[in-house]
VODONU-227020 format. One line per field, with one value per residue (C-alpha): residue number from 1; residue in one letter; x, z, y. Coordinates in Angstrom, 3 decimals, padded with zeros to 6 digits, always signed. Layout:
marpa	[NUM|...]
doke	[A|...]
px	[X|...]
pz	[Z|...]
py	[Y|...]
END
This chain:
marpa	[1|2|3|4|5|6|7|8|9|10|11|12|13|14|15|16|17|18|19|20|21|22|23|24|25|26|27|28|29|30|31|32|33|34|35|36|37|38|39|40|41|42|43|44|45|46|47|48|49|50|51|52|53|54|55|56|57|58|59|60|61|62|63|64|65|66|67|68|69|70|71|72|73|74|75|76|77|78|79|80|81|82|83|84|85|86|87|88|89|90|91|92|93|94|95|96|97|98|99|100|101|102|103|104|105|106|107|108|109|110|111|112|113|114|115|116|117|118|119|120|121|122|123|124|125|126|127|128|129|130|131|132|133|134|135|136|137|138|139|140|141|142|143|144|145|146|147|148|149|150|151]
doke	[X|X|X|X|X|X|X|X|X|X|X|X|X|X|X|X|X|X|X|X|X|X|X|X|X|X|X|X|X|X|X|X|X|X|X|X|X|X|X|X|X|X|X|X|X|X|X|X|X|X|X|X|X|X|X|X|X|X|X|X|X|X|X|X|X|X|X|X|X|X|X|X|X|X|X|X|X|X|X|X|X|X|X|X|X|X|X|X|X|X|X|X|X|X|X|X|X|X|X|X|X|X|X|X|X|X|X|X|X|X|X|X|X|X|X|X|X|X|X|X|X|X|X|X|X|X|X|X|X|X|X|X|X|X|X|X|X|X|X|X|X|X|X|X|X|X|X|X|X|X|X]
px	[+000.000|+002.798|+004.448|+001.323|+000.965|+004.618|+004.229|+001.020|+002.606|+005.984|+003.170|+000.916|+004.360|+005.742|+001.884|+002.087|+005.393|+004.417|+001.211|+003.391|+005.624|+002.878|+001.141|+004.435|+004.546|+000.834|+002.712|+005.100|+003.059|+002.036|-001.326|-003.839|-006.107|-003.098|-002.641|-005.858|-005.814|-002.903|-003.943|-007.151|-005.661|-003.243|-006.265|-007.834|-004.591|-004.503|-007.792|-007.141|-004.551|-005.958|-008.892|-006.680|-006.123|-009.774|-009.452|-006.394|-008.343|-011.235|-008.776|-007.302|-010.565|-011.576|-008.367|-008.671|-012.659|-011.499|-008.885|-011.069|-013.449|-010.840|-009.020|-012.635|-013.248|-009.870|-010.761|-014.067|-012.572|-010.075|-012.970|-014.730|-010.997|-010.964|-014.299|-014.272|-010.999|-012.139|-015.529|-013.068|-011.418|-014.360|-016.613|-012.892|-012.729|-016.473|-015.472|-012.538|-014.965|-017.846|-014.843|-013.494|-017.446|-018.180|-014.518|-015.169|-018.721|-017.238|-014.862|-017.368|-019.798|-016.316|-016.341|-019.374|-019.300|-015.586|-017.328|-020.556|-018.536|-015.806|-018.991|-021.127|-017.438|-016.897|-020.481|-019.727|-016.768|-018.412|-021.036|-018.352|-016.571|-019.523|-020.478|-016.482|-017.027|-020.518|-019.355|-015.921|-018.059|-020.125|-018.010|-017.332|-018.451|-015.612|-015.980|-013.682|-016.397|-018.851|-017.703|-017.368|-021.064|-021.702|-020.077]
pz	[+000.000|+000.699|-002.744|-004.165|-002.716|-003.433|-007.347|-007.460|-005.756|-007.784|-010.672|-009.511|-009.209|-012.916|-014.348|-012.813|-013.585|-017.073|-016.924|-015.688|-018.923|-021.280|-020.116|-020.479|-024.299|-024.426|-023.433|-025.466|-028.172|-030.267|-031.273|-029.122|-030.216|-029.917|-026.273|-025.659|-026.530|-025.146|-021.489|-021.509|-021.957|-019.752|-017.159|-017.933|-017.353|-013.626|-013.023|-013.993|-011.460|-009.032|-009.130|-009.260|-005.165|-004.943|-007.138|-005.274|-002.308|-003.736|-005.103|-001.607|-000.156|-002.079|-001.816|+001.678|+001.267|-000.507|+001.600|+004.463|+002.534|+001.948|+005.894|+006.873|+004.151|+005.809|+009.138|+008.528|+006.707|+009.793|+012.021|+009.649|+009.350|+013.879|+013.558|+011.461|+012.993|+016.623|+015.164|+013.682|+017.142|+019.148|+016.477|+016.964|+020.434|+020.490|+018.865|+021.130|+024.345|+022.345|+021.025|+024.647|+026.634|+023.983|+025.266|+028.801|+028.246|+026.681|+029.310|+031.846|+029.889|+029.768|+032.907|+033.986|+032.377|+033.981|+037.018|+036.651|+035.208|+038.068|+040.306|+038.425|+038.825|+042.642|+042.828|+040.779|+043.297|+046.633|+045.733|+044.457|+047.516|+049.364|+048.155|+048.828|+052.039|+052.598|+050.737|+052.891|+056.227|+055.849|+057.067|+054.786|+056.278|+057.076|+056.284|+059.828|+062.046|+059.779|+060.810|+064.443|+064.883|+062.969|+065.641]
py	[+000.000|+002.526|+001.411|+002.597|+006.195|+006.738|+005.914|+007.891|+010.609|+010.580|+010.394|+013.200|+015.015|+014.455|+015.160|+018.907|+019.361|+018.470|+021.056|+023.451|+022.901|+022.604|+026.062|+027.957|+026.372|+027.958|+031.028|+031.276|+031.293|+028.492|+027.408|+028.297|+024.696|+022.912|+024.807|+024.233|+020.764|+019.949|+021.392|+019.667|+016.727|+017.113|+018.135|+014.588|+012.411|+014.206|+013.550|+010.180|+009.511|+011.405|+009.163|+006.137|+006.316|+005.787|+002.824|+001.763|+001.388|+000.019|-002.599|-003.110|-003.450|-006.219|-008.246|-007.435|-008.927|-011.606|-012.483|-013.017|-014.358|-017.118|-016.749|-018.085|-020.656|-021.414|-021.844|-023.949|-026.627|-027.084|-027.034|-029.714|-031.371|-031.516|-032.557|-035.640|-036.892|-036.380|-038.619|-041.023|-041.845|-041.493|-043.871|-046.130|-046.250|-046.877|-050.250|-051.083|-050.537|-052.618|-055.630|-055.927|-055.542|-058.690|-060.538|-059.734|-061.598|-064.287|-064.947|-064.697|-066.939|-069.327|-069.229|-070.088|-073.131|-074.148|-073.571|-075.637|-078.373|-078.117|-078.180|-081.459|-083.163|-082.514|-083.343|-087.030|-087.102|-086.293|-089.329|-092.189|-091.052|-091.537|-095.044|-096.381|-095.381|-097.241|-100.409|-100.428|-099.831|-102.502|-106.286|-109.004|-112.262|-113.720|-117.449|-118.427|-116.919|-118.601|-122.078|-121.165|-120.264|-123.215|-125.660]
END
């Protein structure tokens, strides 16, 4: 922006100095059309760049516009960028927690049945013990004392 009001003003500068030359030509004497002319025109192309600032800043306005426009465009696809990674890890950690709930149940489930088989076979234990014991309690006629009661 300060480039630009230094060239305009070195411009403005050069464009009087050249009015400045062109009215003492009209003095001197030549044409007065050509004079005429040549001031107008000269008029026109100062005009010109004085009106260029305005355009200047109308030009830097919308590049300024635009760049915002763009700054924001910016920022909302890094919001929408956050956004769908932060739903990628949460929809992925959602998984884990469902994958290890359903090996947790398993394992419970597993063991469950461990234990209700560990149970059925201490049961099946507990009554073969129990019928050893009841066939060793009860006494084997002994075929000695069977001939002594005989007598």
């Amino acid at each position: 922006m300060r480039q630009t009001q230094e060239a305009l003003a070195r411009i403005l500068s050069e464009l009087a100095q050249k009015r400045q030359a062109d009215e003492v030509i009209m003095a001197v004497g030549t044409e007065p059309a050509i004079q005429a002319e040549r001031l107008r025109v000269a008029k026109e192309a100062e005009e010109r760049f004085k009106a260029q600032p305005f355009q200047t800043e109308a030009d830097f306005a919308e590049r300024l516009r635009v760049q915002r426009i763009q700054g924001e465009a910016e920022r909302v696809r890094r919001v929408d960028d956050v956004q769908k990674n932060m739903n990628m890890q949460i929809a992925t950690l959602q998984q884990q927690m469902r994958e290890m709930e359903a090996k947790r149940e398993r394992e419970r489930k597993a063991a469950r049945r461990t234990q209700k088989f560990q149970a059925s076979e201490l049961r099946d234990l507990r009554a073969t013990s129990a019928q050893a014991q009841h066939a060793t309690v009860a006494p084997i006629p002994d075929s000695v004392s069977q001939i002594k009661t005989e007598s």
